[in-house]
N, C-alpha and C positions, 0 to 999 in steps of 0.2 A: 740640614737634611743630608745623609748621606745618599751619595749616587749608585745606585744598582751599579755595579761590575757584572759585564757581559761575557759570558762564557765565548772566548775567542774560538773553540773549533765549532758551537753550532754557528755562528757568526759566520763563519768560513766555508759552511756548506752550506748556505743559501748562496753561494756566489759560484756559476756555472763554470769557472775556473777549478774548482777544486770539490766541485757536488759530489764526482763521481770515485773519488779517493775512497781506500777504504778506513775504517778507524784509525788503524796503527800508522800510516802514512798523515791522515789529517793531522792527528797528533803531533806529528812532526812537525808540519808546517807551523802548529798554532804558538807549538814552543819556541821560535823564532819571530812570532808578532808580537806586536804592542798596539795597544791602543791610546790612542790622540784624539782628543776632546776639542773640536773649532765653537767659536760664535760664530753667528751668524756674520754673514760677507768679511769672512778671514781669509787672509791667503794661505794656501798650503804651500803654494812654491812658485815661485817666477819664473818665468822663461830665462836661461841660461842659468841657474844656480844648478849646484852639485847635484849631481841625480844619483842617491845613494839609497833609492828603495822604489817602490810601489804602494800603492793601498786600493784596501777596498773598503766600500760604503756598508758599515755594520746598522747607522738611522741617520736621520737627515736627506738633505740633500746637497750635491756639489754641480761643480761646473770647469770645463778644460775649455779654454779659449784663447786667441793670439789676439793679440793690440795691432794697429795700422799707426805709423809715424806719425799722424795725427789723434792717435789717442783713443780711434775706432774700437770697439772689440768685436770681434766675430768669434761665435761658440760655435767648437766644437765638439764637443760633448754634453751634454745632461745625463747626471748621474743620478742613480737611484740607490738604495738598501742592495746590497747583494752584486751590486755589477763595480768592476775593479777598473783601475788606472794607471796609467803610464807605465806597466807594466814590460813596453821595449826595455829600458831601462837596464833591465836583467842581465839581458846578453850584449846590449851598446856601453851600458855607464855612461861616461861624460857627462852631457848637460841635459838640464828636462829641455826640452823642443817646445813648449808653450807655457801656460799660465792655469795656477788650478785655484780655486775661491771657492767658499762653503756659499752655498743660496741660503742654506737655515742654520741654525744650531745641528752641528753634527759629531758624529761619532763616526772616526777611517779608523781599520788596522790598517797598520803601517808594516811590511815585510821589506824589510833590509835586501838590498842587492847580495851581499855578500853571504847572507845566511842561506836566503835563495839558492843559491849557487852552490854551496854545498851540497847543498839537497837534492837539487836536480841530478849532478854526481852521482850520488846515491839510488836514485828512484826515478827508471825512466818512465813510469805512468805519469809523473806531475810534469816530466819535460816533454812529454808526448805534449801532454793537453796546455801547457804552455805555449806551445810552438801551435798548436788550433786557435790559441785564443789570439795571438800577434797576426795569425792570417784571417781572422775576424775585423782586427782593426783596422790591415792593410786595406781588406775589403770594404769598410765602413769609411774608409780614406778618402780611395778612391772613386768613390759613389758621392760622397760630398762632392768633391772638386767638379764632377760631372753633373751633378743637379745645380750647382751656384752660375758653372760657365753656361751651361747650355737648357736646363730647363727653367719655365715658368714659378712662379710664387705658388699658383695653385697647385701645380705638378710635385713640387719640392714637399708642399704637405700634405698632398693623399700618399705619399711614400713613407715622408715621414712617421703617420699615423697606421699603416700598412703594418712595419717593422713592428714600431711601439707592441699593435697589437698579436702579432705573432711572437713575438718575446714573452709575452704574457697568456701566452697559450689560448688565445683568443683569435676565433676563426673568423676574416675578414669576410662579412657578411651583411646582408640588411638585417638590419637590428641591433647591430653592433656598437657598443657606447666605447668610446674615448675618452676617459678621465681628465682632463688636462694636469698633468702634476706639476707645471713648474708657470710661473707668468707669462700671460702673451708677450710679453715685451722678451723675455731670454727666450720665448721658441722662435719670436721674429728676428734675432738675434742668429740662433741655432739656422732659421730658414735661409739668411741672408739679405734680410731685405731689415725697411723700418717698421714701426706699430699700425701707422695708418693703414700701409699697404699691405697690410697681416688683417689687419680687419677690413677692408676694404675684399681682399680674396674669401675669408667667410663666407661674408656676406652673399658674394656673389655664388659661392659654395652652396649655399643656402637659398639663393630664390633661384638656383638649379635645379632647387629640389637632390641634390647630393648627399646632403647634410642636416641637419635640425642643431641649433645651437642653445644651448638650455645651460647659462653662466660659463663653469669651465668643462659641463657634458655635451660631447659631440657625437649626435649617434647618427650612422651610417643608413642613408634611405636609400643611395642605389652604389652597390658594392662593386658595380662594374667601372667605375669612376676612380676605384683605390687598388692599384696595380700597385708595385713596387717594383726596383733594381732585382730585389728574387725573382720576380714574374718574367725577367727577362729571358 
């Protein structure tokens, strides 16, 4: 059976890096991608190898994470369809800064640093919104490092689930369901903590009356409980 080939520039505009491009500029960009087919828990790159591009999530799903000298991983990212990676990359080069692994069978474009770069040269609308999306990440960074040092497990995922939902143009409210896309184990992972203490927090999430837990739907019974790092 042969495999559908995905049309790289609509591919490209589901990804809010490059939504807002016009035709002739996407165009650009998509002549410069390629697509990379992973299996499922394949590595896309290890921490210190060449960082000679970026990608974004066309289906599947992935994961950006660092290792502890014992072997730990702690995720930093969970990636979905549409949302991009390691995209520093562009304007540092050198080496990736962490570890990226498919969670399923996936499809990344993969956009070359150097072809990038050209372009950007060329078309300062995509080096505008390049330069919005690195102070996204900075900001997505630095809100990690401040919920793992200083807040609670439970605090860590009304935030979490906060974001998730306003990414998703879903207004954080009662009534509001959360999907879970990816395993308790990589969000407990993503949280910083273990599986117990991920379900152990639910829980108590749940005979707070905060939450209702129904498999991996999480729907929101009192919205005054899910603030996030925006709210501040």
């Amino acid at each position: 059976m042969v495999t559908p080939t995905i049309d790289l520039a609509v591919a490209l505009r589901a990804a809010p890096l490059f939504s807002g491009l016009p035709p002739e500029d996407l165009a650009q960009v998509a002549a410069v991608a390629s697509l990379r087919r992973f299996s499922r828990n394949e590595t896309i790159f290890r921490e210190g190898d060449r960082a000679d591009g970026f990608y974004v999530v066309a289906s599947g799903k992935a994961k950006v994470f660092k290792l502890s000298a014992e072997g730990k991983e702690q995720v930093l990212h969970l990636l979905e369809p549409g949302q991009s990676f390691a995209e520093g990359v562009i304007f540092e080069g050198g080496a990736y800064p962490a570890h990226a692994s498919t969670v399923t069978d996936a499809e990344l474009i993969f956009l070359p640093r150097l072809g990038v770069v050209s372009l950007l040269e060329k078309c300062p609308r995509l080096a505008i919104r390049m330069l919005a999306a690195l102070s996204r990440w900075l900001r997505r960074m630095t809100d990690l490092v401040d919920d793992l040092a200083l807040k609670d497990v439970g605090t860590r995922f009304t935030w979490f689930v906060s974001e998730e939902l306003r990414a998703r143009g879903i207004p954080v409210a009662d009534g509001a369901v959360y999907e879970l896309a990816f395993s308790k184990t990589l969000l407990a992972s993503r949280l910083g903590t273990v599986p117990e203490t991920f379900s152990r927090t639910l829980k108590k999430l749940q005979d707070d009356g905060a939450i209702r837990v129904q498999g991996k739907r999480i729907k929101i019974l009192d919205a005054a409980a899910f603030t996030s790092p925006l709210d501040r």
